[in-house]
TORKOL-4160 file (C-alpha; in steps of 0.2 Angstrom, whole numbers, padded with zeros to 4 digits, m for minus):
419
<pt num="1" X="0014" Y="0030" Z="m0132"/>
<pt num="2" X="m0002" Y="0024" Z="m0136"/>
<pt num="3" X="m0019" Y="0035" Z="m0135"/>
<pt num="4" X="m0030" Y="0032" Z="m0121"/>
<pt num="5" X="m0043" Y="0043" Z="m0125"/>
<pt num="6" X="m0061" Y="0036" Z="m0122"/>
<pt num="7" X="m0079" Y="0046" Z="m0121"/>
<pt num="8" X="m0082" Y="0055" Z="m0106"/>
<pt num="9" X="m0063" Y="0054" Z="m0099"/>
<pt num="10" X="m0047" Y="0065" Z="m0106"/>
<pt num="11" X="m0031" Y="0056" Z="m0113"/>
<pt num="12" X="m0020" Y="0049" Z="m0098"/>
<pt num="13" X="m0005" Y="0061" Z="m0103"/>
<pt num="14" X="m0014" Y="0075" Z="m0110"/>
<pt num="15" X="m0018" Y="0091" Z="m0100"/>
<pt num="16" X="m0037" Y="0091" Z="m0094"/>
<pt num="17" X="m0045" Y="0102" Z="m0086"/>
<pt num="18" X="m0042" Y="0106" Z="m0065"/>
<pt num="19" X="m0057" Y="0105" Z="m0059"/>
<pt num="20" X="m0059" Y="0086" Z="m0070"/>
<pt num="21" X="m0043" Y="0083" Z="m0066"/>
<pt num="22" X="m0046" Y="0088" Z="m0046"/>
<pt num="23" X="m0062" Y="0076" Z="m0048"/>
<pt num="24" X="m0052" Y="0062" Z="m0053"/>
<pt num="25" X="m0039" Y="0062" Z="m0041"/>
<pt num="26" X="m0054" Y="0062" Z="m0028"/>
<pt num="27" X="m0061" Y="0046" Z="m0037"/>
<pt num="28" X="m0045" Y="0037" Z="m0038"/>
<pt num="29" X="m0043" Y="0040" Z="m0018"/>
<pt num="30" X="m0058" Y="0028" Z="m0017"/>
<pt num="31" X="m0043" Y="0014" Z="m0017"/>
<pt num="32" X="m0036" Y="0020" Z="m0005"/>
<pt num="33" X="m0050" Y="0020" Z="0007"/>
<pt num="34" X="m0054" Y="0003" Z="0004"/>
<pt num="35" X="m0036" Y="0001" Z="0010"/>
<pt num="36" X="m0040" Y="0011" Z="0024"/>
<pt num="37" X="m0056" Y="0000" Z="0028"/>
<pt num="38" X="m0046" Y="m0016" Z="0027"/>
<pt num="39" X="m0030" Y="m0013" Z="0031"/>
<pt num="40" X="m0029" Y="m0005" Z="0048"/>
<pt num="41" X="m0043" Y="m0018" Z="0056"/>
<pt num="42" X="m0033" Y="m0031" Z="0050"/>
<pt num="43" X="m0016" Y="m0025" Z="0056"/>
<pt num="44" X="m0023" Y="m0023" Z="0075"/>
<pt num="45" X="m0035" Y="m0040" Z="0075"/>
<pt num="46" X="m0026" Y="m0053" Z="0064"/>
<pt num="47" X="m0009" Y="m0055" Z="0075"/>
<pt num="48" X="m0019" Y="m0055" Z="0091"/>
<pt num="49" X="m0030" Y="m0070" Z="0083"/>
<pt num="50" X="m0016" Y="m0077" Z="0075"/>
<pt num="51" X="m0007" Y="m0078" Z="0094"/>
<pt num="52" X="m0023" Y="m0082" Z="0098"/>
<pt num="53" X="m0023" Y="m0100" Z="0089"/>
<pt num="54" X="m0003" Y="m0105" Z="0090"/>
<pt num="55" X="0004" Y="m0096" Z="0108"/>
<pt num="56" X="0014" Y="m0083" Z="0109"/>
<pt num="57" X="0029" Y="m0088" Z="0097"/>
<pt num="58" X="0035" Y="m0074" Z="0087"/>
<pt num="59" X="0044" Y="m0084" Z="0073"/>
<pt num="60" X="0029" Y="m0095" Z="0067"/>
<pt num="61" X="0016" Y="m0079" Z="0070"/>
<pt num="62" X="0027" Y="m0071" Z="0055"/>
<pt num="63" X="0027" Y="m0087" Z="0047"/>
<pt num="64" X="0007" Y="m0086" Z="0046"/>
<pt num="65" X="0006" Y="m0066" Z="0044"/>
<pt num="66" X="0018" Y="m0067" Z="0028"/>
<pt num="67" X="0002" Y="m0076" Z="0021"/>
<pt num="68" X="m0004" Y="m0060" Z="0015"/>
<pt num="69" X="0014" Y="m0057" Z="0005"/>
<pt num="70" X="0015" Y="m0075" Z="m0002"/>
<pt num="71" X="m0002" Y="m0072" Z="m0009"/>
<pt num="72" X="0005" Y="m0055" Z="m0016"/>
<pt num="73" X="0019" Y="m0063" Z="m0024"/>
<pt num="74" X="0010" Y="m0074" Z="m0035"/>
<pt num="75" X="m0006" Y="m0064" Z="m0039"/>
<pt num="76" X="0002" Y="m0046" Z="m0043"/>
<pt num="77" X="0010" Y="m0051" Z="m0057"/>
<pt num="78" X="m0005" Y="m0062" Z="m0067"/>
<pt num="79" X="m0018" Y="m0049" Z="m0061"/>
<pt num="80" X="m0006" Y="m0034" Z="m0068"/>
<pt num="81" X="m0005" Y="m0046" Z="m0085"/>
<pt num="82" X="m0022" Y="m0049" Z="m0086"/>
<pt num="83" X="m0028" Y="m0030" Z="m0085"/>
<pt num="84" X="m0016" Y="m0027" Z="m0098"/>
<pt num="85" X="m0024" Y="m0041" Z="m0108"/>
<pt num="86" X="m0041" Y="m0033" Z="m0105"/>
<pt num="87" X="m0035" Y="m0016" Z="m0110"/>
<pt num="88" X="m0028" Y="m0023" Z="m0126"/>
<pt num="89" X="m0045" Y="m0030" Z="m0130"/>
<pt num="90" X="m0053" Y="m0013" Z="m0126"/>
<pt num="91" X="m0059" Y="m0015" Z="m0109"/>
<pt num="92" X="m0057" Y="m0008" Z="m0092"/>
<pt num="93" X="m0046" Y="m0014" Z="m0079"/>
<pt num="94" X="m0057" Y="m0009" Z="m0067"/>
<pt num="95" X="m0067" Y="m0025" Z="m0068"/>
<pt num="96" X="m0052" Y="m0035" Z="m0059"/>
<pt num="97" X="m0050" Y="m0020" Z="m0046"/>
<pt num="98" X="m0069" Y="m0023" Z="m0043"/>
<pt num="99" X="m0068" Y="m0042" Z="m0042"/>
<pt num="100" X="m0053" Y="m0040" Z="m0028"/>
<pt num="101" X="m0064" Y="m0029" Z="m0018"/>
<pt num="102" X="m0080" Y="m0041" Z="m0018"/>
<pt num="103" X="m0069" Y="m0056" Z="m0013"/>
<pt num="104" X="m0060" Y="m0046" Z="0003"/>
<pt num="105" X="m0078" Y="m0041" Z="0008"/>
<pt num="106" X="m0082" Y="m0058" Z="0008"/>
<pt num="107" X="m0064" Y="m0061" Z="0018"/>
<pt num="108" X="m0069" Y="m0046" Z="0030"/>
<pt num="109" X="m0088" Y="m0054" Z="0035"/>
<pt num="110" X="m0080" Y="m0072" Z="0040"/>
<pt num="111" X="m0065" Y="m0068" Z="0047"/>
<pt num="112" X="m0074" Y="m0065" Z="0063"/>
<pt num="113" X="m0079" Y="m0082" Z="0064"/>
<pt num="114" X="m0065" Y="m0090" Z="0055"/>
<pt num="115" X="m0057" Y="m0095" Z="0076"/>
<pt num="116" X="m0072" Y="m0105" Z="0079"/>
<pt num="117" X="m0061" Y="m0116" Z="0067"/>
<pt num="118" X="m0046" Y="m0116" Z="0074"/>
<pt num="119" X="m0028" Y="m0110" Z="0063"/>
<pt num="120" X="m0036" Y="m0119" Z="0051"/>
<pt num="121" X="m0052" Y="m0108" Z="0049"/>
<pt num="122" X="m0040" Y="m0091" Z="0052"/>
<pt num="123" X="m0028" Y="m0096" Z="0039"/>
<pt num="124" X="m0043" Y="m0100" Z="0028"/>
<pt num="125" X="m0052" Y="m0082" Z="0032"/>
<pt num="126" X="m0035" Y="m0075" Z="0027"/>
<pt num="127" X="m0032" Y="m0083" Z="0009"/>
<pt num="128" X="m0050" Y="m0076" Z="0005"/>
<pt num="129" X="m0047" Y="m0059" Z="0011"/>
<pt num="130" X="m0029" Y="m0057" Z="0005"/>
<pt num="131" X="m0033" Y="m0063" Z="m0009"/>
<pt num="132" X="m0046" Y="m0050" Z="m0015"/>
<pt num="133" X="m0034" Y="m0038" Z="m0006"/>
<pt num="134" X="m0020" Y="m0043" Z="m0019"/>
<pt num="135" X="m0030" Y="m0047" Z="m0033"/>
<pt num="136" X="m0037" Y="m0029" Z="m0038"/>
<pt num="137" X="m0017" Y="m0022" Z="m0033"/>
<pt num="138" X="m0008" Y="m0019" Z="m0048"/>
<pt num="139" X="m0024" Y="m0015" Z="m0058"/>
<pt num="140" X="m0027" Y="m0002" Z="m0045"/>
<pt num="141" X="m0010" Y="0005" Z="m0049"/>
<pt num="142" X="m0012" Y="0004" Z="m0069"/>
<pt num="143" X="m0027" Y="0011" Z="m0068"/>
<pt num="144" X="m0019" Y="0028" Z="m0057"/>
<pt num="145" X="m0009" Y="0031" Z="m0073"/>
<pt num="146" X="m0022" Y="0029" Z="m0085"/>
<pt num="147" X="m0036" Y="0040" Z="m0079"/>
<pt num="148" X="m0022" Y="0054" Z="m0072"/>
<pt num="149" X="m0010" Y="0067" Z="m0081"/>
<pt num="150" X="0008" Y="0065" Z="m0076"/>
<pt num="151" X="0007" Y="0080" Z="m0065"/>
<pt num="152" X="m0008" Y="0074" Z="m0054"/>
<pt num="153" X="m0003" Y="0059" Z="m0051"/>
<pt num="154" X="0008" Y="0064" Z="m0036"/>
<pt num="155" X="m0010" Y="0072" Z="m0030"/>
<pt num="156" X="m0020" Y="0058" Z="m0037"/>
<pt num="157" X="m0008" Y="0047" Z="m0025"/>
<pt num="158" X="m0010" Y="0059" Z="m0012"/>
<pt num="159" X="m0029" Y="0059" Z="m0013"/>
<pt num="160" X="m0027" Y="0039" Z="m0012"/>
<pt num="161" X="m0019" Y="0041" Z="0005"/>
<pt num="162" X="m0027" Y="0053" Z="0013"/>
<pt num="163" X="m0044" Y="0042" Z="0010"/>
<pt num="164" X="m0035" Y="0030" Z="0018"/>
<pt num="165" X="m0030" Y="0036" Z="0033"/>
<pt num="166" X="m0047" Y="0043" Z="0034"/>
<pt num="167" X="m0054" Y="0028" Z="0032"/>
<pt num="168" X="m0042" Y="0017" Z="0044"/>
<pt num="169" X="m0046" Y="0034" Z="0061"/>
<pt num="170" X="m0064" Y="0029" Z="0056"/>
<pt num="171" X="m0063" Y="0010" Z="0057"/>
<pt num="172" X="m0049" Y="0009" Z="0071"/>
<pt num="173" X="m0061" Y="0019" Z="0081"/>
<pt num="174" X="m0076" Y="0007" Z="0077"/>
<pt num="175" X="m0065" Y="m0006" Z="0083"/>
<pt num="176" X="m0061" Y="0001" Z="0096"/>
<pt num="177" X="m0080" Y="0006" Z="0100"/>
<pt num="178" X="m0088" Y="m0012" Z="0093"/>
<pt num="179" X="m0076" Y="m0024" Z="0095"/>
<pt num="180" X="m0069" Y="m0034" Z="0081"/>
<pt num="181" X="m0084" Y="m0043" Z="0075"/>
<pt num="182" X="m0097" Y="m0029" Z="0071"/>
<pt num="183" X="m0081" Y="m0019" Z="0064"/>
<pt num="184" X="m0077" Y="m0033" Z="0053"/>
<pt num="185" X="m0096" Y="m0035" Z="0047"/>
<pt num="186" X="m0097" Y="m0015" Z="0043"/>
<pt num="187" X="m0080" Y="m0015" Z="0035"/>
<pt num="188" X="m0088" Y="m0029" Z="0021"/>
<pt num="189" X="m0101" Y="m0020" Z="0020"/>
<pt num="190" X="m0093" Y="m0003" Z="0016"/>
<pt num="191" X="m0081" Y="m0012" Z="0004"/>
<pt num="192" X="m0097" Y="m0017" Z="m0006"/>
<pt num="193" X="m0102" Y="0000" Z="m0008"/>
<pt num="194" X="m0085" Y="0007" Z="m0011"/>
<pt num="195" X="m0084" Y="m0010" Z="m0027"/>
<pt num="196" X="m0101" Y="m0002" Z="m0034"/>
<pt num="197" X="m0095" Y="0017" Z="m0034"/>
<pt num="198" X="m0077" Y="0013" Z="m0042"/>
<pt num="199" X="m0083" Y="0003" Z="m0054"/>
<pt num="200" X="m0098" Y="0015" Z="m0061"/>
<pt num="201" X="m0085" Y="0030" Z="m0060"/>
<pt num="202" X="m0072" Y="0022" Z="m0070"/>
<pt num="203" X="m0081" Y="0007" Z="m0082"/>
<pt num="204" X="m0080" Y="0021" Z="m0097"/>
<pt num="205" X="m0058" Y="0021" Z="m0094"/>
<pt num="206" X="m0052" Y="0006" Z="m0103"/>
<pt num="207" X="m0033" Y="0009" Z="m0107"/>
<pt num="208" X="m0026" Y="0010" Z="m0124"/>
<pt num="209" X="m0014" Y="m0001" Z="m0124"/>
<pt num="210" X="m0018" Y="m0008" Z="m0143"/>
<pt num="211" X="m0001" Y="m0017" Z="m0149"/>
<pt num="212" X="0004" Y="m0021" Z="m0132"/>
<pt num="213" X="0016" Y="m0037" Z="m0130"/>
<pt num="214" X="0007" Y="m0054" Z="m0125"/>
<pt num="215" X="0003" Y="m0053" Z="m0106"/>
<pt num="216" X="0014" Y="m0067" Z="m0102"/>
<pt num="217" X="0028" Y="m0074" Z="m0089"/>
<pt num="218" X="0041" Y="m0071" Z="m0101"/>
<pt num="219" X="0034" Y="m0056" Z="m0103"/>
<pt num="220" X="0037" Y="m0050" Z="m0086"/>
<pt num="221" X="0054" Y="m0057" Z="m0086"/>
<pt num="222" X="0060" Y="m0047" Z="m0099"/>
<pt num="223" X="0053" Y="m0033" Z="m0091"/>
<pt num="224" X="0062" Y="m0038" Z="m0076"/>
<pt num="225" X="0077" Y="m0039" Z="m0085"/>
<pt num="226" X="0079" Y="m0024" Z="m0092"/>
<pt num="227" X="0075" Y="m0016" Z="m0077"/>
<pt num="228" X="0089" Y="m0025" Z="m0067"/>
<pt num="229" X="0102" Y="m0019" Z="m0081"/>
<pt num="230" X="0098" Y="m0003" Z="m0079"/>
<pt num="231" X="0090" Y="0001" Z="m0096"/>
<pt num="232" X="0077" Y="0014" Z="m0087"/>
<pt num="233" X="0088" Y="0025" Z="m0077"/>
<pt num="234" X="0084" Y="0024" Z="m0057"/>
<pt num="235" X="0071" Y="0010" Z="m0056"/>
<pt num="236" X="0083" Y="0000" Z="m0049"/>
<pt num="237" X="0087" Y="0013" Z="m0034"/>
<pt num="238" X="0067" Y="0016" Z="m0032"/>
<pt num="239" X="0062" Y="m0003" Z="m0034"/>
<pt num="240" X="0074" Y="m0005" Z="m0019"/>
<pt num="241" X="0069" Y="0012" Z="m0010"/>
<pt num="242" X="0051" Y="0004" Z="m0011"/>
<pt num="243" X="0056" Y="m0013" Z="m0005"/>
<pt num="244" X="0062" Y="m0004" Z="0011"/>
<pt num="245" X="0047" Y="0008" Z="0011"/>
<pt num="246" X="0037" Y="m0007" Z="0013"/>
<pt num="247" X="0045" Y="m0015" Z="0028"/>
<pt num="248" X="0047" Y="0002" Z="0035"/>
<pt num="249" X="0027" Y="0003" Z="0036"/>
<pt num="250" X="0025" Y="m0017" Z="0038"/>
<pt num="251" X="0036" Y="m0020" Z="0053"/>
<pt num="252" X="0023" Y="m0004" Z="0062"/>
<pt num="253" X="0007" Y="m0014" Z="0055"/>
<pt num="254" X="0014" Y="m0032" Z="0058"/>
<pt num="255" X="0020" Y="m0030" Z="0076"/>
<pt num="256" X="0015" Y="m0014" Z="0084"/>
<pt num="257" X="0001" Y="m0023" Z="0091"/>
<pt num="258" X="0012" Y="m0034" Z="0100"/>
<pt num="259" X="0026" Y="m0022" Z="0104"/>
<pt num="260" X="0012" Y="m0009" Z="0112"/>
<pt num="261" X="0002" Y="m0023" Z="0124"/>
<pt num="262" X="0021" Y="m0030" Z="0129"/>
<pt num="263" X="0031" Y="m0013" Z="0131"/>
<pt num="264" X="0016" Y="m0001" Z="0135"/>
<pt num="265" X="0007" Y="m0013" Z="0147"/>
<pt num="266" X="m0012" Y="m0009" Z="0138"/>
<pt num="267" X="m0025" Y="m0019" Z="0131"/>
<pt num="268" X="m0024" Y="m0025" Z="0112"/>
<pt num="269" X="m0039" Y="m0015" Z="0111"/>
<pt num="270" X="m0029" Y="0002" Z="0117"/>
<pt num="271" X="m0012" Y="m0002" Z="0105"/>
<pt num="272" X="m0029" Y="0004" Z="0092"/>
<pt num="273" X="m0024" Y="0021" Z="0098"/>
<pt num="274" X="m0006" Y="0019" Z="0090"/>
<pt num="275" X="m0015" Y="0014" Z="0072"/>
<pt num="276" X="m0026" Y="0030" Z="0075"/>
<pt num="277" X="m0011" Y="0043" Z="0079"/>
<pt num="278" X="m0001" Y="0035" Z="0062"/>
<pt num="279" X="m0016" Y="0037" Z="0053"/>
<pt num="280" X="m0020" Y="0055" Z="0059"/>
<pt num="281" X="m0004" Y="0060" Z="0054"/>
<pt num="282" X="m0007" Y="0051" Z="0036"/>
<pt num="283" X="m0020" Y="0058" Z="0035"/>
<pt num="284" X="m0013" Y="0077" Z="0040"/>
<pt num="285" X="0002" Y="0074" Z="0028"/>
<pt num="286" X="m0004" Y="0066" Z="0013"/>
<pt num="287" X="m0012" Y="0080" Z="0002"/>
<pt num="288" X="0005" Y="0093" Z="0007"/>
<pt num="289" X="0017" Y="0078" Z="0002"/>
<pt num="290" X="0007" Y="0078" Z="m0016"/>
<pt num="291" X="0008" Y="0097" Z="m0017"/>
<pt num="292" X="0028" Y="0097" Z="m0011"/>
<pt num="293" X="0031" Y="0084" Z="m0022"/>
<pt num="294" X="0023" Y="0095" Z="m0039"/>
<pt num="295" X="0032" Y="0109" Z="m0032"/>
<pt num="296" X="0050" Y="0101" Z="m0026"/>
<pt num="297" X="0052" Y="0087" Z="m0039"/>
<pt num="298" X="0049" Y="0067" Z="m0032"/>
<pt num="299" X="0065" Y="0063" Z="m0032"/>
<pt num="300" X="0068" Y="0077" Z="m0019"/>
<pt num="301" X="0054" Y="0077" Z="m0008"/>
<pt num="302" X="0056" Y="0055" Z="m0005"/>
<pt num="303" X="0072" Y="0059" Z="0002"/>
<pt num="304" X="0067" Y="0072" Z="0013"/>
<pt num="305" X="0055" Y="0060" Z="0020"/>
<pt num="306" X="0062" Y="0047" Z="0023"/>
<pt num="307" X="0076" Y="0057" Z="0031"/>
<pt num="308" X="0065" Y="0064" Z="0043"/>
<pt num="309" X="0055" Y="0046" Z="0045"/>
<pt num="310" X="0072" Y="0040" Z="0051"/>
<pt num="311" X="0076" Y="0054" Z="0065"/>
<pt num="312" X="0059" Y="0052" Z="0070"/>
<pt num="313" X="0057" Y="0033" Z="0071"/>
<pt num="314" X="0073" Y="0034" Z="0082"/>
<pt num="315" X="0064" Y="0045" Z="0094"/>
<pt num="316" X="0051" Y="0034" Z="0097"/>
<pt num="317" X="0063" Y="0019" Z="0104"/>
<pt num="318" X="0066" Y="0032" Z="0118"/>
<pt num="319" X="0047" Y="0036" Z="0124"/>
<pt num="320" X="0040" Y="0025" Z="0139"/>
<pt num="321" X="0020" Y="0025" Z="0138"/>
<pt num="322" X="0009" Y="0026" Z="0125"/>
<pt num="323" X="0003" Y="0045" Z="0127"/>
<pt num="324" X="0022" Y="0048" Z="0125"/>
<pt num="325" X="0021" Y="0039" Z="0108"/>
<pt num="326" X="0006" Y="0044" Z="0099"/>
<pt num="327" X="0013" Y="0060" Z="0093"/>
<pt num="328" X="0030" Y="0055" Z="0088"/>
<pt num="329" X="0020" Y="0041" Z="0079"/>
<pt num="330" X="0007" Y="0055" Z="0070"/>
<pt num="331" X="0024" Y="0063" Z="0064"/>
<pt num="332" X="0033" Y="0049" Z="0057"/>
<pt num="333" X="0017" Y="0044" Z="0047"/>
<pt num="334" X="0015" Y="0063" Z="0042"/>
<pt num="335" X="0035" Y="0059" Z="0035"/>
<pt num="336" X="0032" Y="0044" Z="0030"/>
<pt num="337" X="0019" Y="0051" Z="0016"/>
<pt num="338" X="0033" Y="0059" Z="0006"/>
<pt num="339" X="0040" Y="0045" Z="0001"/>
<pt num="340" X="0024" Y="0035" Z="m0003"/>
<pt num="341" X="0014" Y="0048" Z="m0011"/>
<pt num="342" X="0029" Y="0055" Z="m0025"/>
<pt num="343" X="0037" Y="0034" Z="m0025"/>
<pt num="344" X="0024" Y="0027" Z="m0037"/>
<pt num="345" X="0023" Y="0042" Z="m0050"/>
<pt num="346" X="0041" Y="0041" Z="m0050"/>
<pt num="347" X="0041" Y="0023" Z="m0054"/>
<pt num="348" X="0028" Y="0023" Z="m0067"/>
<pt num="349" X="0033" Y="0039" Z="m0076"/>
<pt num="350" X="0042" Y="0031" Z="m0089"/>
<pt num="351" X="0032" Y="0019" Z="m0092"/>
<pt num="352" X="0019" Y="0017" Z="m0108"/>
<pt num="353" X="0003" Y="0012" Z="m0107"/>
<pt num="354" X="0003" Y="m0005" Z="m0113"/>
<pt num="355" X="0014" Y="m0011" Z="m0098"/>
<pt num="356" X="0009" Y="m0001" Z="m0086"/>
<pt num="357" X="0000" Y="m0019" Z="m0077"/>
<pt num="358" X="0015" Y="m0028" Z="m0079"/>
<pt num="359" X="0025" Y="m0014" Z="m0070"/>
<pt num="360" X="0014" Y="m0007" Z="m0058"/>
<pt num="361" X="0016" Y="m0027" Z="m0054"/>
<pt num="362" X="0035" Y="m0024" Z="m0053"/>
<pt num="363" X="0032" Y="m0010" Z="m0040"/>
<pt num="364" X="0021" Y="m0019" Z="m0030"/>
<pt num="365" X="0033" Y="m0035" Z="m0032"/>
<pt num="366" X="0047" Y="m0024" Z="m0023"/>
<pt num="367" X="0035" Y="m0019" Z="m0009"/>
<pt num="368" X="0028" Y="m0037" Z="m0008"/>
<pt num="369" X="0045" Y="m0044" Z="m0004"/>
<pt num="370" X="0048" Y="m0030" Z="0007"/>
<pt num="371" X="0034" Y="m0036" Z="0018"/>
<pt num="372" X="0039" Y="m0055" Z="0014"/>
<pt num="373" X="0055" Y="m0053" Z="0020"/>
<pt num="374" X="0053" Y="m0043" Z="0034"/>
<pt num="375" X="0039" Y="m0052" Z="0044"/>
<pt num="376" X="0051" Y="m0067" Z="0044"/>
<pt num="377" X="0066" Y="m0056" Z="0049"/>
<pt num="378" X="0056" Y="m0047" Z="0060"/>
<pt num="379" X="0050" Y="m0061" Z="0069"/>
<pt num="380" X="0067" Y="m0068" Z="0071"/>
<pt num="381" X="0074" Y="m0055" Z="0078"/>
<pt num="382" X="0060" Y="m0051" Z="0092"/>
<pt num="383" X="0063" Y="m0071" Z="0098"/>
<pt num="384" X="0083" Y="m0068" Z="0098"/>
<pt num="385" X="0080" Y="m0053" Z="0106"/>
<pt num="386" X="0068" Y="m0061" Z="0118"/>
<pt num="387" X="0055" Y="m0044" Z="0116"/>
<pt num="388" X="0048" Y="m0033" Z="0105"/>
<pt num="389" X="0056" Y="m0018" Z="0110"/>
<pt num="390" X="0068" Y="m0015" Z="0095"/>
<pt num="391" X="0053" Y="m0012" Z="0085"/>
<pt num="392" X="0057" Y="0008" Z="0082"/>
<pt num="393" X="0075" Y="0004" Z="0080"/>
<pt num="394" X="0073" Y="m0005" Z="0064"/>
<pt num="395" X="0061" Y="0004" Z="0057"/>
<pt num="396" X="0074" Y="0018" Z="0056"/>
<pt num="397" X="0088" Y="0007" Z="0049"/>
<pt num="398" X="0075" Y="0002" Z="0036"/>
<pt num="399" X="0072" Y="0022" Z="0033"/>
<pt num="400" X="0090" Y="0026" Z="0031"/>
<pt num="401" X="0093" Y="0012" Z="0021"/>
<pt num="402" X="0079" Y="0017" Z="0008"/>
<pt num="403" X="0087" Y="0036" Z="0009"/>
<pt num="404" X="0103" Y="0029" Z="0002"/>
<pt num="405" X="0093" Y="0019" Z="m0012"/>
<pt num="406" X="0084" Y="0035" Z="m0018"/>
<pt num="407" X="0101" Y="0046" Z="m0018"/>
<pt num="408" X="0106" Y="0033" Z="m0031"/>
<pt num="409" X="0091" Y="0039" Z="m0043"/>
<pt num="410" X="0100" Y="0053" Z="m0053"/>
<pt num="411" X="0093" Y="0068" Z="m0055"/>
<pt num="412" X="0076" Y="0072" Z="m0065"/>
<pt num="413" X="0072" Y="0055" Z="m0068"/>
<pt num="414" X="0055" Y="0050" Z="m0065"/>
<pt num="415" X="0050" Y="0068" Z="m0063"/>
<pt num="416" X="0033" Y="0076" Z="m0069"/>
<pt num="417" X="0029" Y="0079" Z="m0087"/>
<pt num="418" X="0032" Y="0098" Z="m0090"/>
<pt num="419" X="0012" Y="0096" Z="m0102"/>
């Protein structure tokens, strides 16, 4: 393993200090607000526009919505390859990370707009802004296990999604109070300021990964391939455990707007208070899911979680109103932290630096196709069922499904460094 030492910024792997280590946690969770600015606005408006522009036909509004995924599928891996590339020359990946957040601000200011062209305009909107979205992914990720010791980087993941969920009650609620335009317009705004700070707190971090192999599609095959024959024990179990994580939380952003205007009888508008109950209870769960995770083992605390995610999810097909709801839905999300906070330091924990883009990409990969296949499924199965009312149903088989993957992963792999 390579040295990632740099002035200003401790080794990667070695121990620094708490309070440095506590103040880069809190930097890394600038990603995940920008998540939380972007994502949240964009799961409540985009299906209503997209319905908006073709009808009401649930097959070919997943067709459009898997844009996001398609995009995610070819630009993970060359952005992941290219930040190793830059870190092999020396330099920070945090430039790529910075370039993807400028282009989703642009995405964010004209998607407003973007009907006044008809699908052809909102499909256009959506490359831009899910492009930037997807472009700064995978260096996002490498970058986590650069700047963090093994043993903060459940807390570092956990800072990244409690910024998120702050962000996404914030920007629900501006939604809620501005209406989609003037939300949109102060989302690409914020995003600019959230580039600037990200990229002046980390352009000193550039990753060792001197001797690293050629950034290249064979590359990430091979890569590939010895993760699929089981040459790092578990990765197997978690890449599929992350798949389902994925479409667990995609099938909620994708069609919860749709399921609560049909099932609840409220205003696209008021499904926003759905958003906001999942991401108060992200928001409530996601720093105690870092600290379990430290103190129980990841391995332990993913299974818990998505245990409890599946019990819960079940309850929620029962509920009738959207007051009824909101709750159960803060729990699940305070569950549904377990898993995603512990499932990325467990994935990246054996890797070495000089791979860490191409894998992080790998982990994304497995998430991306989660969300690619699901939206289509999804979407097929609401129009068979002629309703969207099995919505909570499947999002516990999906739960149950990914506990089963992560009883696969033996025991101590992935775990924390003991330095």
């Amino acid at each position: 393993m390579h040295d990632t030492s740099v002035s200003a910024a401790p080794r990667a792997d070695a121990p620094p200090a708490r309070g440095l280590a506590l103040g880069a946690c809190a930097l890394v969770g600038l990603g995940g607000l920008f998540a939380g600015v972007t994502g949240p606005l964009l799961s409540t408006f985009v299906p209503l526009v997209v319905r908006e522009a073709i009808g009401d036909r649930p097959a070919r509004i997943g067709a459009v919505m898997a844009i996001d995924n398609v995009l995610l599928l070819l630009l993970v891996p060359l952005a992941g390859a290219a930040s190793d590339a830059a870190a092999r020359r020396g330099r920070s990946r945090v430039s790529l990370v910075a370039l993807g957040f400028g282009l989703a601000a642009v995405g964010m200011a004209v998607f407003p707009l973007s009907s006044r062209a008809g699908l052809a305009g909102v499909v256009a909107a959506m490359v831009v802004l899910y492009t930037g979205i997807n472009l700064q992914r995978s260096p996002f990720q490498a970058l986590v296990a650069d700047v963090l010791p093994s043993r903060a980087r459940s807390l570092g993941m956990a800072s990244v999604t409690f910024q998120m969920c702050v962000g996404a009650i914030v920007f629900l609620m501006l939604g809620r109070a501005l209406g989609m335009r003037a939300a949109f317009l102060v989302a690409a705004v914020t995003v600019l300021v959230i580039a600037a700070v990200f990229a002046r707190a980390w352009r000193h971090v550039p990753a060792a990964a001197a001797g690293s192999a050629d950034p290249t599609w064979s590359a990430l095959l091979g890569v590939v391939g010895q993760a699929a024959r089981g040459r790092i024990p578990g990765l197997r179990a978690v890449f599929v455990a992350s798949l389902l994580l994925q479409l667990t939380f995609q099938s909620f952003s994708t069609w919860f707007a749709l399921h609560g205007t049909e099932r609840f009888g409220v205003r696209g508008e008021d499904v926003a208070l759905g958003f906001i109950a999942w991401a108060i209870g992200g928001a409530l769960g996601a720093l105690p899911a870092g600290a379990i995770g430290v103190r129980l083992g990841r391995r332990a605390t993913m299974i818990g979680g998505f245990l409890l995610m599946a019990i819960t999810l079940a309850a929620l097909d029962r509920v009738t109103t959207l007051a009824a709801a909101a709750p159960l839905l803060a729990l699940a999300s305070a569950c549904w932290t377990l898993p995603t906070v512990n499932a990325y330091p467990l994935f990246v924990e054996p890797i070495p630096p000089a791979h860490r883009g191409l894998l992080a990409a790998i982990f994304l990969l497995g998430m991306a196709l989660g969300g690619g296949i699901g939206d289509p499924l999804n979407g097929a199965i609401f129009e068979l069922a002629g309703s969207y009312r099995p919505l909570f149903l499947l999002m516990a088989g999906y739960s149950a499904l990914a506990l089963v993957a992560m009883l696969c992963v033996p025991r101590g792999a992935g775990e924390a460094a003991l330095h």
